[in-house]
C-alpha positions as CSV (number, residue, x, y, z in Angstrom):
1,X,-190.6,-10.3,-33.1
2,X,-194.2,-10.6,-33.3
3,X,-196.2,-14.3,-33.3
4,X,-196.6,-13.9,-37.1
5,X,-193.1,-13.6,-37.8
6,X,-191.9,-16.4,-35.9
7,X,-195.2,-18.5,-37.9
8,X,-193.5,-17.5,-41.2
9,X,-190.2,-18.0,-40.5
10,X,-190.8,-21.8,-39.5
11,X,-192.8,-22.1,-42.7
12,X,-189.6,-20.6,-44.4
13,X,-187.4,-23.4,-42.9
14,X,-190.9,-26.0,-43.1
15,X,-190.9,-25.4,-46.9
16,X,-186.8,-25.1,-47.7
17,X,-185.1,-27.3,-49.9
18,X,-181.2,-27.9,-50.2
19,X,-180.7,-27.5,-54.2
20,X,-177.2,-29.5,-54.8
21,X,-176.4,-30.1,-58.4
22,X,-175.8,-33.2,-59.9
23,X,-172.5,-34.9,-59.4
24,X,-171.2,-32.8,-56.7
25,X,-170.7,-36.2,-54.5
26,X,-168.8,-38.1,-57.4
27,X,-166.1,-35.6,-58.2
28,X,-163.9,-34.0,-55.7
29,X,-163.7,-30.8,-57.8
30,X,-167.3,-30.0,-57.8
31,X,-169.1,-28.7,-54.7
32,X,-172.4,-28.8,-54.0
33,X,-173.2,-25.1,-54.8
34,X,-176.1,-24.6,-57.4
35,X,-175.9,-25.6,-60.9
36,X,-178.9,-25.6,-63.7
37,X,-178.5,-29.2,-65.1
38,X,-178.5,-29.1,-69.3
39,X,-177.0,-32.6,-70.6
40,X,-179.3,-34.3,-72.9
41,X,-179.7,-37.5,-70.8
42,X,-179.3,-36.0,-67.3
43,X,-181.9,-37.2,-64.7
44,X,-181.6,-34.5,-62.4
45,X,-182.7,-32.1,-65.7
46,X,-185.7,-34.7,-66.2
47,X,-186.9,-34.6,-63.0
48,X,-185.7,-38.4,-61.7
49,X,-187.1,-38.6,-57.6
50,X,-183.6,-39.7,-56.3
51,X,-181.7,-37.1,-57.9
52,X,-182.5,-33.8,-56.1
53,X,-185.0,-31.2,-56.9
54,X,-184.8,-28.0,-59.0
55,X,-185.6,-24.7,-57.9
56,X,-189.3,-24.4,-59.0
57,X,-191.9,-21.0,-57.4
58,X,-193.8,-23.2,-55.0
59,X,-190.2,-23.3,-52.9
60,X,-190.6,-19.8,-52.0
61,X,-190.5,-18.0,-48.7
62,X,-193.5,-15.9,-48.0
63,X,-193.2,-12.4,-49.0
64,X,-192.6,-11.0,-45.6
65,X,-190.3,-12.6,-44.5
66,X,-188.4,-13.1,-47.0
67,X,-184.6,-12.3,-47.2
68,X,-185.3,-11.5,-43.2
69,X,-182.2,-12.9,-40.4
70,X,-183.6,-16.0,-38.3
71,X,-183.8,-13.5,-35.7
72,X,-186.4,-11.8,-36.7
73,X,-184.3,-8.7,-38.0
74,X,-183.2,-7.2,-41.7
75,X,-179.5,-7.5,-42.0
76,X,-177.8,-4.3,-42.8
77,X,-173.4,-4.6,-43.1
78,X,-171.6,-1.6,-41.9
79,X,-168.6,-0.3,-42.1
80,X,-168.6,3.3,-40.9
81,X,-170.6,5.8,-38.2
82,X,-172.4,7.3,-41.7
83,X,-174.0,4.3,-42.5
84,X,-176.4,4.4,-39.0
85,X,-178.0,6.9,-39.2
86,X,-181.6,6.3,-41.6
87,X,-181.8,2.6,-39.8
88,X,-184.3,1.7,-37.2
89,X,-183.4,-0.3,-34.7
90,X,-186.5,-1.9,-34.1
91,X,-186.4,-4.1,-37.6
92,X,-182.8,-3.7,-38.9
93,X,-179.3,-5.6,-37.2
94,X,-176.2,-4.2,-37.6
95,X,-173.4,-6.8,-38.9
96,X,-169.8,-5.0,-39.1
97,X,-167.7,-5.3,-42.0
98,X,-164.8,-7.8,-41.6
99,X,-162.4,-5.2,-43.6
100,X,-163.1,-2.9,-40.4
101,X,-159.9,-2.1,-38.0
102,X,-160.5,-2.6,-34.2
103,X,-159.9,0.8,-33.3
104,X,-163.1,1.8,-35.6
105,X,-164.9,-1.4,-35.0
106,X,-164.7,-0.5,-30.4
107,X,-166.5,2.8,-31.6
108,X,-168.7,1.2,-34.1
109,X,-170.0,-1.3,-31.8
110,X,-170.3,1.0,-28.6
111,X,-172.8,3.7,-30.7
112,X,-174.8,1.2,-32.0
113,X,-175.5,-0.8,-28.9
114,X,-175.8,2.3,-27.2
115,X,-178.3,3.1,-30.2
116,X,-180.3,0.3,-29.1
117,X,-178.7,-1.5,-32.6
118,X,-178.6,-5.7,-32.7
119,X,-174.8,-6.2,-33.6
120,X,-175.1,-10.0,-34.8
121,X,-171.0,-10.2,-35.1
122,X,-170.1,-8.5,-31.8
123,X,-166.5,-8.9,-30.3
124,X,-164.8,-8.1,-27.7
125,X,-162.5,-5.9,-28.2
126,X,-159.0,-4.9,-26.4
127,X,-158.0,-1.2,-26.7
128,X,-155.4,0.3,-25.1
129,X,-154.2,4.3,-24.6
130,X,-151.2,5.6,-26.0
131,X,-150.2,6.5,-22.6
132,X,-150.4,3.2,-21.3
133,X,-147.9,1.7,-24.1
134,X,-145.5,4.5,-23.4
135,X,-145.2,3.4,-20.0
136,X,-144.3,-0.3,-20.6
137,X,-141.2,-1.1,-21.1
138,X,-140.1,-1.4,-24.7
139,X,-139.9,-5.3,-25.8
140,X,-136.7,-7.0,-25.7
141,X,-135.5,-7.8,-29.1
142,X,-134.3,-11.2,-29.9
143,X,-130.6,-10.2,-30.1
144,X,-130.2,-8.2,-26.7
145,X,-132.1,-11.8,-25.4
146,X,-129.3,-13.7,-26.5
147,X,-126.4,-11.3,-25.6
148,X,-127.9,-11.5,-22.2
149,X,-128.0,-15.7,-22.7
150,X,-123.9,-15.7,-23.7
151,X,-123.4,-13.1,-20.5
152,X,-125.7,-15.9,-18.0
153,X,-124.1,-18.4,-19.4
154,X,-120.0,-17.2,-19.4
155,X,-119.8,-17.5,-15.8
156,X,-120.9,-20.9,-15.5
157,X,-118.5,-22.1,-18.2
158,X,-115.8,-21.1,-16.5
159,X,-116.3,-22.6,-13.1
160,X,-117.1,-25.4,-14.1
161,X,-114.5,-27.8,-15.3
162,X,-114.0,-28.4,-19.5
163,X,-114.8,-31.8,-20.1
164,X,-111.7,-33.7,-22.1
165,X,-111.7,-33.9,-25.6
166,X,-111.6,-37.5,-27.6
167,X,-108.5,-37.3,-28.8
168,X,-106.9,-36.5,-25.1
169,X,-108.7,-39.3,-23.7
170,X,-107.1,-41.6,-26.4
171,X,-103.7,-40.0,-25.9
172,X,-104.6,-40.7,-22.0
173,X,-104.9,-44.0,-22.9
174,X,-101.9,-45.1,-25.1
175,X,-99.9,-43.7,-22.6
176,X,-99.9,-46.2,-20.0
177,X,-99.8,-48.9,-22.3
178,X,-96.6,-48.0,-24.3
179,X,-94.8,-47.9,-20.7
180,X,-95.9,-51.7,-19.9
181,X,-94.7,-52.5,-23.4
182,X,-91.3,-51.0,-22.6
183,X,-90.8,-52.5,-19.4
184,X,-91.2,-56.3,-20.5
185,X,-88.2,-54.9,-23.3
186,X,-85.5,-53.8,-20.3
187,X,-86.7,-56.9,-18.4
188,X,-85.4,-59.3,-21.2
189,X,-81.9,-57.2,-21.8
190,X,-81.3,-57.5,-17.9
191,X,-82.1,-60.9,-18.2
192,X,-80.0,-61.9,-20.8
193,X,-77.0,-59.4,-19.6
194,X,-77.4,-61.7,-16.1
195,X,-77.4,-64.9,-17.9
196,X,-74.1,-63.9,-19.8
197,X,-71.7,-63.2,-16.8
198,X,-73.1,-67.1,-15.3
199,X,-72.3,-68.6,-18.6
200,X,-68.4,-67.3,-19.0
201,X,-67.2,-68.7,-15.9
202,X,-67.6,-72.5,-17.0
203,X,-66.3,-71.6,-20.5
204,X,-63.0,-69.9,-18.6
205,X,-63.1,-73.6,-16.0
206,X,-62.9,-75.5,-18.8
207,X,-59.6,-73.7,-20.8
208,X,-57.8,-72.9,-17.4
209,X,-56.7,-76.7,-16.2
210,X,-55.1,-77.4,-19.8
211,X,-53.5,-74.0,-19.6
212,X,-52.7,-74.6,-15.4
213,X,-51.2,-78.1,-16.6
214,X,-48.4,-76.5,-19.6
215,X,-49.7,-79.0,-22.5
216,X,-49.9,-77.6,-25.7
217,X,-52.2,-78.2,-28.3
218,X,-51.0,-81.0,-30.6
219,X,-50.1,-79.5,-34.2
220,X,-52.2,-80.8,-36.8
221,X,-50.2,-83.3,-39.0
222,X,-51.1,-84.1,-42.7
223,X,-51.8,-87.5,-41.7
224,X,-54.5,-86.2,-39.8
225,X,-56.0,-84.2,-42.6
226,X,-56.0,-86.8,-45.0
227,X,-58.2,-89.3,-42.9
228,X,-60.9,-86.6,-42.1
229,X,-60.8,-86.0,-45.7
230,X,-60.9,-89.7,-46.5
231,X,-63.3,-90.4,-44.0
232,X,-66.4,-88.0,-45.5
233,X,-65.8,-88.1,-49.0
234,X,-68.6,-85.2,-50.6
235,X,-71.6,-86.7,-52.2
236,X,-71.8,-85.4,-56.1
237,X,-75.6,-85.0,-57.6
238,X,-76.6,-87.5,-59.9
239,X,-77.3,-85.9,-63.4
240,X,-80.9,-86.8,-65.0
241,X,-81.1,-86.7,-68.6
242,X,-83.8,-86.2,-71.0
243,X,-85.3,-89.6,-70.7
244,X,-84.9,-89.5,-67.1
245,X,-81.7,-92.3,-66.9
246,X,-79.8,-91.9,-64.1
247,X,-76.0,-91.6,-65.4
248,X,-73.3,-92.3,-63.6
C-alpha cells in the first residue's frame, strides 16, 4: 500500500459521518440503521444542528479509494477454486464465504495463500484422513455407557449391606416397647394372686374358733326382725305440687 493510499484512506475516516435516523434512541424497535426523514415538522428533515446530519455529496470518499478494505486491498468473497483465477493478488483480498464446508474452505485457503492471496477471514482449520477415523475406536453410545454403569455398580450393591427400610425401623421400635407394656400386666396378676393366698388365712382364723368351740349360730327370731324393721323406718319423697306446697 503506497503513501497515497494510506493519505486517502485517513481522509476517508477524517471526513466520515455516522448517519443515524431520527428516533432510533427513543424506541426500542428502531435501530440506528439509515432512514431518509419525511414528517412535516421533523428537525432532523430541516436540518436542526443537534439532530444528526443527512447524507449530502461533500461526505464522500475520494474516488480512489473508495469502496477499498482499510487494508489497503479490494474485497473480493469466494466461495469456490473458479472464482481465483482473473484476481491479482497485488490489489484484491480474498474473504471466504461463510456458506463454505471446511473440507473446501482447507483447500481454499491453502491455494490462495500459496497464490500469494490476502485471506482477511482465515481459520484454522482441523482435517482429519479417513484412515485415521477408521482406526479410532468407534464412540461409545450412551446406552452401552450405562449398561457398563449398572454392571460397575451390581457388585458393590451386593457387598455392601441394604440399609433398613422405614417401616422396619418402626416395627424395630414397637417391638421393645409392647414387651415392657406386657411385663408391668403379669407383674400385677402375680401380685394380686400373692396377696389373695395372705388374705384367706385370717378370714379361715376368724370362722375356725366359733366352729372349734360347737356354738351355733342363734336363729333369727321375729322379734328380731321387727326391731331392725322398726328401728330404720324408709324415708318416702315429699311430693311438690304445681304451686310448689310441700304436701304431706
Amino acid at each position: 500500500m503506497t503513501t497515497e493510499i494510506k493519505r486517502l484512506i485517513q481522509v476517508r475516516v477524517d471526513k466520515g459521518a455516522a448517519f443515524k435516523r431520527d428516533g432510533y434512541g427513543k424506541k426500542r424497535q428502531l435501530s440506528d440503521s439509515w432512514r431518509k426523514p419525511r414528517g412535516q415538522h421533523n428537525k432532523q428533515r430541516e436540518q436542526k444542528k443537534a439532530k444528526g446530519a443527512l447524507p449530502k455529496p461533500g461526505f464522500g470518499s475520494p474516488i480512489a479509494v473508495r469502496g477499498m478494505h482499510p487494508s489497503g486491498f479490494f474485497e473480493v468473497l469466494i466461495s469456490s477454486l473458479k472464482e481465483l483465477e482473473g484476481i491479482n493478488p497485488e490489489t484484491h483480498a480474498i474473504r471466504i464465504g461463510a456458506t463454505v464446508g471446511d473440507r473446501t474452505r482447507a483447500g481454499l485457503q491453502e491455494k490462495a495463500l500459496g497464490a500469494g492471496f490476502k485471506v482477511l477471514n482465515a481459520r484454522a482449520v482441523k482435517t482429519e484422513s479417513k484412515q485415521e477415523k477408521i482406526r479410532e475406536p468407534a464412540k461409545e453410545t450412551k446406552k452401552d455407557a450405562g449398561k457398563k454403569k449398572k454392571e460397575e455398580k451390581k457388585p458393590a450393591k451386593s457387598k455392601a449391606t441394604p440399609a433398613p427400610s422405614k417401616k422396619e425401623t418402626k416395627k424395630e421400635k414397637n417391638k421393645p416397647v409392647a414387651k415392657e407394656k406386657k411385663a408391668p400386666v403379669k407383674a400385677k396378676k402375680s401380685a394380686k394372686s400373692e396377696a389373695e393366698p395372705a388374705g384367706t388365712p385370717e378370714k379361715t382364723k376368724a370362722v375356725e374358733p366359733a366352729k372349734s368351740a360347737g356354738k351355733s349360730p342363734k336363729p333369727k327370731t321375729e322379734a328380731a326382725v321387727e326391731t331392725k324393721s322398726s328401728a330404720a323406718p324408709k324415708t318416702r319423697a315429699k311430693k311438690k305440687t304445681d304451686s310448689g306446697v310441700n304436701k304431706k
